[in-house]
Structure formats: C-alpha cells, structure tokens
N, CA, C and O atoms as CSV, one atom per row, in Angstrom:
chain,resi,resn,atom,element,x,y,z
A,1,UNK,N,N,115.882,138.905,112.855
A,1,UNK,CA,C,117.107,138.207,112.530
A,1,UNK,C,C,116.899,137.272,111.336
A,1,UNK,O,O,117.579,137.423,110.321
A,2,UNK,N,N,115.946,136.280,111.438
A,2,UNK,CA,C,115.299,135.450,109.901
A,2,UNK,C,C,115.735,136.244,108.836
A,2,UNK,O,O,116.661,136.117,108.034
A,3,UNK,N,N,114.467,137.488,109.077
A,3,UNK,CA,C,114.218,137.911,107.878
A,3,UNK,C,C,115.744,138.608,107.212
A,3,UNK,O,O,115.982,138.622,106.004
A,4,UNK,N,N,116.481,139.045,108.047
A,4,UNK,CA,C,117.394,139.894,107.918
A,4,UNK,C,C,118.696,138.560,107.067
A,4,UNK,O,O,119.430,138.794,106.107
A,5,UNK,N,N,118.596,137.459,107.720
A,5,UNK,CA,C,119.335,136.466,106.902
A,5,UNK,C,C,118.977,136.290,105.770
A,5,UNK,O,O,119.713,136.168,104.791
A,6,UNK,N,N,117.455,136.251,105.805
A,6,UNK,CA,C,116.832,135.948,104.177
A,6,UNK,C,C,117.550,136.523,103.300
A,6,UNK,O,O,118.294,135.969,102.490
A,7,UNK,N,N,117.337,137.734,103.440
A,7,UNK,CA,C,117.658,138.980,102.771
A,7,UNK,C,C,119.295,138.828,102.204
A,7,UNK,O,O,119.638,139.219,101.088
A,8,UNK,N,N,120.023,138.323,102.984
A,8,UNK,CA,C,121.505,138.221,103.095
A,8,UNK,C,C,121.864,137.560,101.973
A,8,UNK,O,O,122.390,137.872,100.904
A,9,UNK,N,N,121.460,136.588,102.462
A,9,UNK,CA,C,121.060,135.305,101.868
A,9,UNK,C,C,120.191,135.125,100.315
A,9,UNK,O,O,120.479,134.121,99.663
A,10,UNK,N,N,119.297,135.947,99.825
A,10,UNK,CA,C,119.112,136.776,98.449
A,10,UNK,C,C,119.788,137.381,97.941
A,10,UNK,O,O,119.522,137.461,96.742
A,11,UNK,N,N,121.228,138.304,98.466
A,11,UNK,CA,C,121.911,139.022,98.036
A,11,UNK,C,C,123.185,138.475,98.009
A,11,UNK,O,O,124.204,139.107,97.730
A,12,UNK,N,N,123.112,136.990,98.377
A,12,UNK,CA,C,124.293,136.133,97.743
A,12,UNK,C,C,125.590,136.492,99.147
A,12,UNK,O,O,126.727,136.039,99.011
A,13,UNK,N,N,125.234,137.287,100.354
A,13,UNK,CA,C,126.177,138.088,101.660
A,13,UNK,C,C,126.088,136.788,102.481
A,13,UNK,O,O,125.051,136.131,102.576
A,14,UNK,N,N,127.155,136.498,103.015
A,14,UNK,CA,C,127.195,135.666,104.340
A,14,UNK,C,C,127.461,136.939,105.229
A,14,UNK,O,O,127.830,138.104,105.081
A,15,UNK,N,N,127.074,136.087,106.227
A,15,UNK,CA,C,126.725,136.948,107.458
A,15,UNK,C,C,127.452,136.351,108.832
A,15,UNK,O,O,127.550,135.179,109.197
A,16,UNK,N,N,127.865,137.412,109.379
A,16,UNK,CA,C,128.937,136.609,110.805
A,16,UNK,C,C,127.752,136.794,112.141
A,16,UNK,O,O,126.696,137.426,112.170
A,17,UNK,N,N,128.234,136.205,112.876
A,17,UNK,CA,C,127.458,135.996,114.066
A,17,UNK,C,C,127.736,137.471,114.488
A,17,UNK,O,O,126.651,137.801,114.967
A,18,UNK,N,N,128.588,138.577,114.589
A,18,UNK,CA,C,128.762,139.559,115.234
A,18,UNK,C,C,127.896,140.356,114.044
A,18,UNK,O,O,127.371,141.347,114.552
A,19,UNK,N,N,127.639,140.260,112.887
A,19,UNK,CA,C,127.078,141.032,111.442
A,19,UNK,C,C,125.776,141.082,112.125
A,19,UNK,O,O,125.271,142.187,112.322
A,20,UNK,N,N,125.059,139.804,112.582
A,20,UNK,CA,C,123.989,139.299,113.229
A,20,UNK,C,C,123.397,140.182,114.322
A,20,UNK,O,O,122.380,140.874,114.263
A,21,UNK,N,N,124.351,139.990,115.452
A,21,UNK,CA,C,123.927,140.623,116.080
A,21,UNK,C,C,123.700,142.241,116.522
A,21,UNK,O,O,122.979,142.848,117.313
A,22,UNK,N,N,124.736,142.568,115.545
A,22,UNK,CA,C,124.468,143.890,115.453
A,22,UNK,C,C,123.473,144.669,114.435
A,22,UNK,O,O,123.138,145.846,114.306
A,23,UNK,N,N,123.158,143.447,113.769
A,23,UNK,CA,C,121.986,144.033,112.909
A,23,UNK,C,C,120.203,144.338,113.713
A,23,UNK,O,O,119.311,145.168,113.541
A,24,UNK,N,N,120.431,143.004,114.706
A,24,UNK,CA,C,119.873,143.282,115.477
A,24,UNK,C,C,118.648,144.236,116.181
A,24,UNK,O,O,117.418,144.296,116.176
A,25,UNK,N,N,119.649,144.842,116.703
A,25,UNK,CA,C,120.071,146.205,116.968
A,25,UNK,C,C,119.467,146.396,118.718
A,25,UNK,O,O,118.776,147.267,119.247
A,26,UNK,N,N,120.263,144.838,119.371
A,26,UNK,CA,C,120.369,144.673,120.790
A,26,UNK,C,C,120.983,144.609,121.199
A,26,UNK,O,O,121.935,144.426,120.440
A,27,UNK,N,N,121.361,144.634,122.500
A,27,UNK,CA,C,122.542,144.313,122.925
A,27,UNK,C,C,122.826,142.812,122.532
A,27,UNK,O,O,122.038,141.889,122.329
A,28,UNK,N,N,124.808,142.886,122.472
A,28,UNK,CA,C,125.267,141.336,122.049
A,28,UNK,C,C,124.351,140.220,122.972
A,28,UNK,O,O,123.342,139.754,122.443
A,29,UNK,N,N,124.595,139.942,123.892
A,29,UNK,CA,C,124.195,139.211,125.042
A,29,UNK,C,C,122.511,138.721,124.414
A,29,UNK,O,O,122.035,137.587,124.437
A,30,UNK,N,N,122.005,139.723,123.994
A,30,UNK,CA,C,120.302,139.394,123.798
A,30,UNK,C,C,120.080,138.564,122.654
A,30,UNK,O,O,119.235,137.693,122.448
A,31,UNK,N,N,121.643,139.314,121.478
A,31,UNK,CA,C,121.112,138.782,120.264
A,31,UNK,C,C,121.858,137.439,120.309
A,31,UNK,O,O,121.356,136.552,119.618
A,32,UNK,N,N,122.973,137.133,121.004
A,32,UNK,CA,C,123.492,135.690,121.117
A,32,UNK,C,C,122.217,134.604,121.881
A,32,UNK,O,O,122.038,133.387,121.935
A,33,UNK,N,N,121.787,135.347,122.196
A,33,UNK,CA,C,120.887,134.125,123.011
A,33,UNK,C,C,119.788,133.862,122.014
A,33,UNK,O,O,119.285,132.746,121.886
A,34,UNK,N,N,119.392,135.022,121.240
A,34,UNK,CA,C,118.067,134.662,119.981
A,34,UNK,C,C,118.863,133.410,119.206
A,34,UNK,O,O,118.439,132.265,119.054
A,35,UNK,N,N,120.184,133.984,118.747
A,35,UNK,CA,C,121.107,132.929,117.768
A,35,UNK,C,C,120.700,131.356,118.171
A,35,UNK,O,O,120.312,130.397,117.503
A,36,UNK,N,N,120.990,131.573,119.648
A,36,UNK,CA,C,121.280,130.283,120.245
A,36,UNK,C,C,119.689,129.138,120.666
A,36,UNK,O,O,119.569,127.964,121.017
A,37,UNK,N,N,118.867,130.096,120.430
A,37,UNK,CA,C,116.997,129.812,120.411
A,37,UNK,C,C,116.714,129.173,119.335
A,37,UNK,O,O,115.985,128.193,119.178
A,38,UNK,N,N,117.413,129.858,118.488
A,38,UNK,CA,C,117.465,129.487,116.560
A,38,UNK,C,C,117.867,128.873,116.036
A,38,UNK,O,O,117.398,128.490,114.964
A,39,UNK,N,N,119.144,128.400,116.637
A,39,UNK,CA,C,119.732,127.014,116.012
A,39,UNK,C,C,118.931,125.982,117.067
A,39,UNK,O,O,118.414,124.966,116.602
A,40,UNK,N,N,118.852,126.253,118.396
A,40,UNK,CA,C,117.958,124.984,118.737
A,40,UNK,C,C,116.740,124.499,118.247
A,40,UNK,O,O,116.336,123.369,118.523
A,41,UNK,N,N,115.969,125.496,117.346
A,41,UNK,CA,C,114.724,125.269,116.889
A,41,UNK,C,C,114.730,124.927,115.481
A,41,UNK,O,O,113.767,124.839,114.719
A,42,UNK,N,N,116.451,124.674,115.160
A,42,UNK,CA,C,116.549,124.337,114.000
A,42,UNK,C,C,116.466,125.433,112.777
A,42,UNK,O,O,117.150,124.979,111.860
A,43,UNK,N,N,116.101,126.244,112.539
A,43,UNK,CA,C,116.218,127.535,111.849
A,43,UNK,C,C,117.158,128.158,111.694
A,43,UNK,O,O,116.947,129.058,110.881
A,44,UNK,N,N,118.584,128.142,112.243
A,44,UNK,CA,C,119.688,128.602,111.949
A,44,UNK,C,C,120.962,127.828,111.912
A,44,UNK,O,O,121.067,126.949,112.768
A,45,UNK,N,N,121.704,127.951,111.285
A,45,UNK,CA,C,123.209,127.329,111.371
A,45,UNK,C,C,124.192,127.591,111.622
A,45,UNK,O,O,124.393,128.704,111.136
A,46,UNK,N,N,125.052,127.243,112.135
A,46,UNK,CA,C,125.961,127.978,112.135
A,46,UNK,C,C,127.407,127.337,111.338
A,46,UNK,O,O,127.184,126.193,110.941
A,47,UNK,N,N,128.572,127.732,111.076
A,47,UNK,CA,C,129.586,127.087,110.597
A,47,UNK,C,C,131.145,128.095,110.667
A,47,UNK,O,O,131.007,129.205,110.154
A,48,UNK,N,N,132.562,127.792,111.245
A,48,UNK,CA,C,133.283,128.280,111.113
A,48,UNK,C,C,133.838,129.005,109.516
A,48,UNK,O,O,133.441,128.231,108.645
A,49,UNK,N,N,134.244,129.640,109.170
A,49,UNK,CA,C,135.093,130.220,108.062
A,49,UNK,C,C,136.152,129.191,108.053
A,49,UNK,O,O,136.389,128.320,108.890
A,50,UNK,N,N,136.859,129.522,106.716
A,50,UNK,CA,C,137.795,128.573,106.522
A,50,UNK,C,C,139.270,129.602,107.107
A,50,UNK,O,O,140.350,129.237,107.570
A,51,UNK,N,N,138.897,130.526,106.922
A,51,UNK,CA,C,140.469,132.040,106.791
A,51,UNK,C,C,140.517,132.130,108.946
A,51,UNK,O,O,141.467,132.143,109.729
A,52,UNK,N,N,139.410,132.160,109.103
A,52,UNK,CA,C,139.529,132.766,110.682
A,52,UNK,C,C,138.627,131.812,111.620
A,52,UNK,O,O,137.409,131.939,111.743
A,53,UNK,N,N,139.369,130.895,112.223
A,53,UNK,CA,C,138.618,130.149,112.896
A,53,UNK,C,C,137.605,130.764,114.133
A,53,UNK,O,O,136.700,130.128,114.671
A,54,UNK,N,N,137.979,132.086,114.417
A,54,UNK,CA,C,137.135,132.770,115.719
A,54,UNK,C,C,135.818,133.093,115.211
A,54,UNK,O,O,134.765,133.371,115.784
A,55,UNK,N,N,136.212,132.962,113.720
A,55,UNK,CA,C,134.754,133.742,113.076
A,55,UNK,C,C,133.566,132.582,112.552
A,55,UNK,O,O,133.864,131.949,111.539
A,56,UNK,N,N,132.569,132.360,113.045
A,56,UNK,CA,C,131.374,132.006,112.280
A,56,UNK,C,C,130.499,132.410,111.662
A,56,UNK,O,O,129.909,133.364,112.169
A,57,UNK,N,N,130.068,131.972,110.493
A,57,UNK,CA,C,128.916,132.078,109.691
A,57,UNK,C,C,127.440,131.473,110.305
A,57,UNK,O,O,127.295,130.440,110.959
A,58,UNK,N,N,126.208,132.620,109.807
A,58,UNK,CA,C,125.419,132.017,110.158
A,58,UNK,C,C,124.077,132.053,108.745
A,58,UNK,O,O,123.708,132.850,107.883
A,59,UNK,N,N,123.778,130.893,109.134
A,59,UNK,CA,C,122.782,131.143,107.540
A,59,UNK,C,C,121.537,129.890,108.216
A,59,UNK,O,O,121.443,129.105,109.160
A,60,UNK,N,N,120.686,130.377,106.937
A,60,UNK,CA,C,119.336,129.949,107.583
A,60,UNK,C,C,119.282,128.510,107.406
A,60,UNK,O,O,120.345,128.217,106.858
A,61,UNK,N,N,118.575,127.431,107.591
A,61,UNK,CA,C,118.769,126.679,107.283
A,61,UNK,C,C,117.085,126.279,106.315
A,61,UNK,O,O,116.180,127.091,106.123
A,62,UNK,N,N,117.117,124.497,105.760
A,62,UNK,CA,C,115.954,124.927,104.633
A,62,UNK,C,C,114.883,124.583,105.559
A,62,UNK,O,O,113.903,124.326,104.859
A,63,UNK,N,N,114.589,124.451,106.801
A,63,UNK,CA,C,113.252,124.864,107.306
A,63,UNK,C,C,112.677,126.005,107.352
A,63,UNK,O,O,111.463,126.139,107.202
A,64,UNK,N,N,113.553,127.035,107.583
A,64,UNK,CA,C,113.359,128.467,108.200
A,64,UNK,C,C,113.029,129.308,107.024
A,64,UNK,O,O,112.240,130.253,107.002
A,65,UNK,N,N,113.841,128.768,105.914
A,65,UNK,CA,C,113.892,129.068,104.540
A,65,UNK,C,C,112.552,128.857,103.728
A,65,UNK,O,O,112.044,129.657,102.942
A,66,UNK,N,N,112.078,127.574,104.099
A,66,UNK,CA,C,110.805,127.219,103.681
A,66,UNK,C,C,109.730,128.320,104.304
A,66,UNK,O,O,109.122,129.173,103.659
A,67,UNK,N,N,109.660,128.076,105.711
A,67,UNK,CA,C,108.802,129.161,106.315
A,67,UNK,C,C,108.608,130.569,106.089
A,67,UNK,O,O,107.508,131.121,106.060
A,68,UNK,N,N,109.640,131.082,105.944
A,68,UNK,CA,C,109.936,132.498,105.534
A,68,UNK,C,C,109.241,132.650,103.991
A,68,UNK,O,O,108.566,133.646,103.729
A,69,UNK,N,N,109.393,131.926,103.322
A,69,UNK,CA,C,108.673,131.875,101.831
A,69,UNK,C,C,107.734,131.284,102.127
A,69,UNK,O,O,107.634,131.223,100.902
A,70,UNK,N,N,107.061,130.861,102.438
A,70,UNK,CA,C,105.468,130.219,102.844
A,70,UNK,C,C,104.678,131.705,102.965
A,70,UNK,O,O,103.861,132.239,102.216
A,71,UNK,N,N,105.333,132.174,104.345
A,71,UNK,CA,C,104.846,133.491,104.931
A,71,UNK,C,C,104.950,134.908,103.968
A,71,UNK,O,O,104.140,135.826,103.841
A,72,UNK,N,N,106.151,134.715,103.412
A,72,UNK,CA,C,105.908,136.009,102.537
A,72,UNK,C,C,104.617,136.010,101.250
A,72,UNK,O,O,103.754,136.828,100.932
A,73,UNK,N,N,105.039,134.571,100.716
A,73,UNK,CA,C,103.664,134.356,99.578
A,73,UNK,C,C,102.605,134.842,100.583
A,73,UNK,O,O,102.300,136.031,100.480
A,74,UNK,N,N,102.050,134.182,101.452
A,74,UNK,CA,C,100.986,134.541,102.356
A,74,UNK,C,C,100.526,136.015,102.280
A,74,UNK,O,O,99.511,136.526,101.808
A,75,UNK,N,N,101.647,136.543,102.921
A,75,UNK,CA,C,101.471,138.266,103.035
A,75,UNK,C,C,101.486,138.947,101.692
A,75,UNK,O,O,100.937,140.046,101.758
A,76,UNK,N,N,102.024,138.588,100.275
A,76,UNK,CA,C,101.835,139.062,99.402
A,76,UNK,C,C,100.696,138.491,98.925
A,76,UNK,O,O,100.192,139.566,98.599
A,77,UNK,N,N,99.627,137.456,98.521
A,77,UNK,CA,C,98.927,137.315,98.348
A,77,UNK,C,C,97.538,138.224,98.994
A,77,UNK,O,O,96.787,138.918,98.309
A,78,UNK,N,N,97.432,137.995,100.565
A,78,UNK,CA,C,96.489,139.074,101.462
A,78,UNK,C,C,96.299,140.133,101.155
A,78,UNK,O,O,95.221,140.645,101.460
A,79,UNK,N,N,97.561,141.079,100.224
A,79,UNK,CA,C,97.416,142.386,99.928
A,79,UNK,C,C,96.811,142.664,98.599
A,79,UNK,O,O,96.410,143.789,98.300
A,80,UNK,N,N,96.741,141.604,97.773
A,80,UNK,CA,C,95.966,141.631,96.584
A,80,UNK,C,C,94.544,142.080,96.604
A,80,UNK,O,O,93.888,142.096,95.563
C-alpha cells in the first residue's frame, strides 16, 4: 500500500481509499484495517475531497515519505 502511494504520488494521481484498497488486492475489510494501522502509525493521511464528501483521499504523509526514500536509496545502492 506505501509503496503503491509512493508511486501515485510520483505520478502527480491522488488516490481514494476504495483506489487503495483495491489496489491492494484484499479483501475491503483487510485493506481498511491496514489504512487504519497506517494512519495510526502516522504514515498515512487521510482527507475528504472537496466535489464528494463520501469520498476520501489518501496520501502518504512526510514520515512514510522519508522512509520509503531512505529504503529505496538503501536498496539501490546494495545492488551496485
């Protein structure tokens, strides 16, 4: 799910909590509860749309953001 925001999130895409979880590729129920792991651990955000109040956005926030680029330098460096 991170990485899959990263990615989103590089390509300039917001992403809905249902985009989320179906990217997944768990059942809703499993991936709402990762969501809900993720914003408690601070790594994710969430925020309504302005057009559809049922709908939220979710995007990374700059801890998760930091980490995720920590880790990728990491892993691209190792393969050198």
């Amino acid at each position: 799910m991170l990485l899959d925001l990263f990615v989103s999130e590089y390509h300039g895409r917001k992403v809905s909590t249902t985009s989320a979880c179906i990217a997944a590729d768990v059942p809703a129920t499993t991936a709402l509860r990762w969501l809900d792991l993720l914003e408690k651990k601070g790594l994710i955000q969430r925020a309504l749309t302005t057009r559809d109040k049922r709908v939220k956005y979710v995007a990374l926030t700059n801890k998760a953001r930091e980490a995720l680029c920590a880790l990728l330098r990491r892993q691209l460096l190792s393969t050198r």
